[in-house]
The first five atom37 places (N, CA, C, CB, O) and aatype in JSON, in Angstrom:
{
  "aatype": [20, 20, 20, 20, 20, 20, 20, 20, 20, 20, 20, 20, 20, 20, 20, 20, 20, 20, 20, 20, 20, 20, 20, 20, 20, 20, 20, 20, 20, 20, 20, 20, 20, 20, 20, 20, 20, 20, 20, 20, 20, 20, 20, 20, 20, 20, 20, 20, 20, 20, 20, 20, 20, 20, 20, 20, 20, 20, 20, 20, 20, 20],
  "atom_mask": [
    [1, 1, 1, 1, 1],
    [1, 1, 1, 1, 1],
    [1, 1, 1, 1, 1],
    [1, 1, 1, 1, 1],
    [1, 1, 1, 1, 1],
    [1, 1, 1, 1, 1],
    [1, 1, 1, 1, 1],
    [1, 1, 1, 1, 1],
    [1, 1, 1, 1, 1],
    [1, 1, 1, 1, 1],
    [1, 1, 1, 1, 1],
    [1, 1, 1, 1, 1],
    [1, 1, 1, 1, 1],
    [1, 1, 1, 1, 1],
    [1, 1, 1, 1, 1],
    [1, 1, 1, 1, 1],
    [1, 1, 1, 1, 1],
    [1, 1, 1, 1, 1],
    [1, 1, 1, 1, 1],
    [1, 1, 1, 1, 1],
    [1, 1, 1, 1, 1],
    [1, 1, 1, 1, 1],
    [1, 1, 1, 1, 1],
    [1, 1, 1, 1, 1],
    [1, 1, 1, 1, 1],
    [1, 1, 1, 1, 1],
    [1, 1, 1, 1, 1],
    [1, 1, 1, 1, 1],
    [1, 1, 1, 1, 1],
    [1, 1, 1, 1, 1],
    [1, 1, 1, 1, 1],
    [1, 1, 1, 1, 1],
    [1, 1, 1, 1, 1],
    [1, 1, 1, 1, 1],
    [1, 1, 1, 1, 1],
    [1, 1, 1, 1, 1],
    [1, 1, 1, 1, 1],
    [1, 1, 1, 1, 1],
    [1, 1, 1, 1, 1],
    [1, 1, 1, 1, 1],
    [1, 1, 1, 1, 1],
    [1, 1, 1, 1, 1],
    [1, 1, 1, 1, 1],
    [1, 1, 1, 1, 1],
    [1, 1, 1, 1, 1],
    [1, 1, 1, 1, 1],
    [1, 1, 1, 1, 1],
    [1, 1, 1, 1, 1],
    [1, 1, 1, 1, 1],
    [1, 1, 1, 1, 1],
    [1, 1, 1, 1, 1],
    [1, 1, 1, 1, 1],
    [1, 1, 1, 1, 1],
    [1, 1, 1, 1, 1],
    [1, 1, 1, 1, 1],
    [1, 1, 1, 1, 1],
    [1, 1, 1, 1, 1],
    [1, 1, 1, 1, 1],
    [1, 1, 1, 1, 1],
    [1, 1, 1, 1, 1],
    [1, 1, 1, 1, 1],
    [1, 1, 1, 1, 1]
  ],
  "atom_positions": [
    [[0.84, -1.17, 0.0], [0.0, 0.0, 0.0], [0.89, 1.24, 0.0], [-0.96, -0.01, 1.21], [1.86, 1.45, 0.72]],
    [[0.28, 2.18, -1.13], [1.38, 3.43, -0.65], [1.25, 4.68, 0.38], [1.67, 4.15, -1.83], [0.25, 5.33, 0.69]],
    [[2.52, 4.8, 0.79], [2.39, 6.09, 1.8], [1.53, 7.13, 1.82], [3.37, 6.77, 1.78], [1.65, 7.91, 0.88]],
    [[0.66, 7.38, 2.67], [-0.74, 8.34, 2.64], [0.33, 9.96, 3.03], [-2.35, 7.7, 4.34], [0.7, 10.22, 4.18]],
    [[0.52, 10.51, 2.29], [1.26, 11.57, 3.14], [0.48, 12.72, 3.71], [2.3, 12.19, 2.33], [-0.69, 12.93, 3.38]],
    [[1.12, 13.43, 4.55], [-0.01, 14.38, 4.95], [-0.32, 15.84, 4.1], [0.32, 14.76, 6.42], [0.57, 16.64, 3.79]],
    [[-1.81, 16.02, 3.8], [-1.46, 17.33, 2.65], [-1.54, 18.21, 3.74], [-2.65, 17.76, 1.17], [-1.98, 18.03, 4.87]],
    [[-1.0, 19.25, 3.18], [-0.87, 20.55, 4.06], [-1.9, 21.19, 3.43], [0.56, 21.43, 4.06], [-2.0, 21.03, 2.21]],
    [[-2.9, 22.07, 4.17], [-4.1, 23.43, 3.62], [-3.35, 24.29, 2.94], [-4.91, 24.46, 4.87], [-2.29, 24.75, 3.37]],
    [[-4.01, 24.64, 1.44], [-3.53, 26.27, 1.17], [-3.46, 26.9, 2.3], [-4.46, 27.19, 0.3], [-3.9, 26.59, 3.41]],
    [[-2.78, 27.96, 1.89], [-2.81, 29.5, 2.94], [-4.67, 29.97, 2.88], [-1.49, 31.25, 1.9], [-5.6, 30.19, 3.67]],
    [[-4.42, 29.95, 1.53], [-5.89, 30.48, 1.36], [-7.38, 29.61, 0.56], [-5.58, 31.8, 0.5], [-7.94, 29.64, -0.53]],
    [[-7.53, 28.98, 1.72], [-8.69, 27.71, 1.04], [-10.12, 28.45, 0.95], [-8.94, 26.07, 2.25], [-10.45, 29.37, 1.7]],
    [[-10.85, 27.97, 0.04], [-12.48, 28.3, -0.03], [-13.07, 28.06, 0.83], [-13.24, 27.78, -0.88], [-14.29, 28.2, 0.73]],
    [[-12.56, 27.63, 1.96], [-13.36, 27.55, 3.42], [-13.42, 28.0, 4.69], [-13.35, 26.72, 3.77], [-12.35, 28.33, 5.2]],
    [[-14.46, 28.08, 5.35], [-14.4, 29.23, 6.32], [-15.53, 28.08, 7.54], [-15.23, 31.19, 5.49], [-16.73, 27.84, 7.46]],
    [[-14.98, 27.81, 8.1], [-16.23, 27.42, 9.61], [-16.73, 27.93, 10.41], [-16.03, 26.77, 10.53], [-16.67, 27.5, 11.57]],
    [[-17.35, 28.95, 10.1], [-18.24, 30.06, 10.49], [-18.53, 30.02, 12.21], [-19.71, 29.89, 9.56], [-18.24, 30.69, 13.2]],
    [[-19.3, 28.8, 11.87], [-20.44, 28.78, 13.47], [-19.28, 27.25, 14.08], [-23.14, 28.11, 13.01], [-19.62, 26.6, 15.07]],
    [[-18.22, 26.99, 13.44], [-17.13, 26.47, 14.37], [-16.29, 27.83, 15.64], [-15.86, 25.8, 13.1], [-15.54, 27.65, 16.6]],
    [[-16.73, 28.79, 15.18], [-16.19, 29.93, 15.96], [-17.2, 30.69, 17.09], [-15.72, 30.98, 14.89], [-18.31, 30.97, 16.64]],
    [[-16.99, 31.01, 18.32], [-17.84, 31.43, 19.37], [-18.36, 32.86, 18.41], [-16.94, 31.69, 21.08], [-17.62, 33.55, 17.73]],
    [[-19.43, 32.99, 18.55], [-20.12, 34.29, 18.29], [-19.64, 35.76, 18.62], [-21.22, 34.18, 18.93], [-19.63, 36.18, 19.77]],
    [[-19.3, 36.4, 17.69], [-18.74, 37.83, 17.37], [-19.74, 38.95, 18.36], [-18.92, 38.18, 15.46], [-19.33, 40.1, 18.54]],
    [[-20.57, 38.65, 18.73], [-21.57, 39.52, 19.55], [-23.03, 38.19, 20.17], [-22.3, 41.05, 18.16], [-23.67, 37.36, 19.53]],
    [[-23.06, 38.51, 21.43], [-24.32, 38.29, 21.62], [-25.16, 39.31, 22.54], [-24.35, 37.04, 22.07], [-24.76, 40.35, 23.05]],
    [[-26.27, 38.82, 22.61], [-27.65, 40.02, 22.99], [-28.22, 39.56, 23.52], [-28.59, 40.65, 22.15], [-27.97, 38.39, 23.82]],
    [[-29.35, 40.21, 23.97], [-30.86, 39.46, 24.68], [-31.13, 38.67, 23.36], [-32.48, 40.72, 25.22], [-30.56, 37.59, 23.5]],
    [[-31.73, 38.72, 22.13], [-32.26, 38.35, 21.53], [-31.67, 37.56, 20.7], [-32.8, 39.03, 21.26], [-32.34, 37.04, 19.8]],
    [[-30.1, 37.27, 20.83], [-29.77, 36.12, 19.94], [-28.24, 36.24, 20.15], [-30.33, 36.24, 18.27], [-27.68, 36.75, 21.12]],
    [[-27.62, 35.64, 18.98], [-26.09, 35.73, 18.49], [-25.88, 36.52, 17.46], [-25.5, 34.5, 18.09], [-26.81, 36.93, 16.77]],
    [[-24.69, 36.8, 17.23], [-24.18, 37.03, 15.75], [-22.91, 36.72, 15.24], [-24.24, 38.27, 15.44], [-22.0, 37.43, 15.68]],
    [[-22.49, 35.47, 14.1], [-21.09, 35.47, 13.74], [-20.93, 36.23, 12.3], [-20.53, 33.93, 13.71], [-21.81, 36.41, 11.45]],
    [[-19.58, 36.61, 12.27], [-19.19, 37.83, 10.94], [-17.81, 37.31, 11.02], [-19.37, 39.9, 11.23], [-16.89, 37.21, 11.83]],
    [[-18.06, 37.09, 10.04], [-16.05, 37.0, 8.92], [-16.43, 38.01, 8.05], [-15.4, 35.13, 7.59], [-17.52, 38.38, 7.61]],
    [[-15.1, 38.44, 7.87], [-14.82, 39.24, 6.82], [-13.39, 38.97, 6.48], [-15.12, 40.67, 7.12], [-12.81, 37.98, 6.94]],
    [[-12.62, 40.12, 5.43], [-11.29, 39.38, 5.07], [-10.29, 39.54, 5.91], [-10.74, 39.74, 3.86], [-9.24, 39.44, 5.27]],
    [[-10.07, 39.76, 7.2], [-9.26, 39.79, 8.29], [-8.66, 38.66, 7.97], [-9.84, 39.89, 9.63], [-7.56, 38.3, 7.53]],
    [[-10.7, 37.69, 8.63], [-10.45, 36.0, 9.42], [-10.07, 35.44, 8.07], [-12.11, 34.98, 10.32], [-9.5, 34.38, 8.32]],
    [[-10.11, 35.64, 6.69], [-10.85, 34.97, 5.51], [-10.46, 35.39, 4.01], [-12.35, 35.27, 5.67], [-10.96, 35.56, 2.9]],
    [[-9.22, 35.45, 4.71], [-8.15, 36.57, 3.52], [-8.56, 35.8, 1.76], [-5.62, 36.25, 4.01], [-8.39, 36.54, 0.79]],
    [[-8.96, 34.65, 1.56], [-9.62, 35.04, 0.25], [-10.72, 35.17, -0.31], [-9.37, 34.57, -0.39], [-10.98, 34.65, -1.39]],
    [[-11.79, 36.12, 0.58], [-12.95, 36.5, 0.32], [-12.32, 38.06, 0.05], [-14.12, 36.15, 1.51], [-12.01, 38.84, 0.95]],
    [[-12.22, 38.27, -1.11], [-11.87, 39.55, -1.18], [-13.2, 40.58, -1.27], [-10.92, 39.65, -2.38], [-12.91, 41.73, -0.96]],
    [[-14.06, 40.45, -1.49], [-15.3, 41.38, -1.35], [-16.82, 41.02, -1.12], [-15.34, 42.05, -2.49], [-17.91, 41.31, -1.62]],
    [[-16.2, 40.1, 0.11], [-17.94, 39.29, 0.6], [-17.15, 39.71, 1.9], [-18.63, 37.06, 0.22], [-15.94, 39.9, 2.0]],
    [[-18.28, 39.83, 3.01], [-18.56, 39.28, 4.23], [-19.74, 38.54, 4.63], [-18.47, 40.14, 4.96], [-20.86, 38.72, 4.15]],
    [[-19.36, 37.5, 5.74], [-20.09, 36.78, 5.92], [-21.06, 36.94, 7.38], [-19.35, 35.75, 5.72], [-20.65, 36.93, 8.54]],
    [[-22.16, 37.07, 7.01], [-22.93, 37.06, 8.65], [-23.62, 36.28, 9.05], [-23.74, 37.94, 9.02], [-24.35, 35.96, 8.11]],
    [[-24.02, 35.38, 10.46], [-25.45, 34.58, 10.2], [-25.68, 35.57, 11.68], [-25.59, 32.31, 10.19], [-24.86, 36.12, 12.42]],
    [[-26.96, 35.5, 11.69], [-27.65, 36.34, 12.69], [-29.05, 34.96, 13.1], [-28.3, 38.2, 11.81], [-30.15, 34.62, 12.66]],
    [[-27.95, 34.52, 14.33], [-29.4, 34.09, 15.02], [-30.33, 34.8, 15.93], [-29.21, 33.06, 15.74], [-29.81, 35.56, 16.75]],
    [[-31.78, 34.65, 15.91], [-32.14, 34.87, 16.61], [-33.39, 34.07, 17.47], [-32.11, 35.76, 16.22], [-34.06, 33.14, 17.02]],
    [[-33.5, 34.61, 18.66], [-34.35, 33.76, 19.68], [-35.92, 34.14, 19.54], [-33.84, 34.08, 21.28], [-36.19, 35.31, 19.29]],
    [[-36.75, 33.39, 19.66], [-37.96, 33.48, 19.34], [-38.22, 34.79, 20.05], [-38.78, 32.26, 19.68], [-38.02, 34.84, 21.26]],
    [[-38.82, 36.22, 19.15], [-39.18, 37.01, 19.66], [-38.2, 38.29, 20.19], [-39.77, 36.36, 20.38], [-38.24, 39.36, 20.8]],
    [[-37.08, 37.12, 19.34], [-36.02, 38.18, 19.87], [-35.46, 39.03, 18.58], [-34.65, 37.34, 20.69], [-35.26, 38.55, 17.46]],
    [[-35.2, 40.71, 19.06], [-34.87, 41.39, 17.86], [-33.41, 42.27, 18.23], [-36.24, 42.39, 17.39], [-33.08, 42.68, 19.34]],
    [[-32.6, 42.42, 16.81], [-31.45, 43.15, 17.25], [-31.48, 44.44, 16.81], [-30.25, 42.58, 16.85], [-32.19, 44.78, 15.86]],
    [[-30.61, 45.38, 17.56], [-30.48, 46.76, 17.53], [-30.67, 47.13, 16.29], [-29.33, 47.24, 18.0], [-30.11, 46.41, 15.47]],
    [[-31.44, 48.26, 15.76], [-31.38, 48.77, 15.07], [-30.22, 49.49, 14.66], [-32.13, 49.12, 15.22], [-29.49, 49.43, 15.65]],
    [[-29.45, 50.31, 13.52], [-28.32, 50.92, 12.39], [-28.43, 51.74, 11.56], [-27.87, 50.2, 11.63], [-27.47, 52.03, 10.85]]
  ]
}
């Protein structure tokens, strides 16, 4: 059988594990996680948000 070697990750892969990461803000009414290209250096002009929220629950207005 041949040697399985180990691959190494690009620097910069198409993937991002969003909600593998503790939440960027939370509230009464929910969570919120956000990448942008800091975390996610090859999203050059997306950011990413998911906004949970709790039944009934609403976030600050902007």
């Amino acid at each position: 059988m041949p040697h399985q070697g180990h691959l190494a990750t690009p620097r910069n892969t198409h993937k991002y594990r969003l909600l593998d990461q503790e939440p960027n803000s939370s509230f009464a009414g929910g969570r919120e996680w956000l990448v942008s290209q800091s975390e996610f250096p090859i999203s050059t002009t997306v950011t990413g948000v998911v906004l949970e929220l709790e039944p009934k629950g609403m976030r600050e207005f902007h």
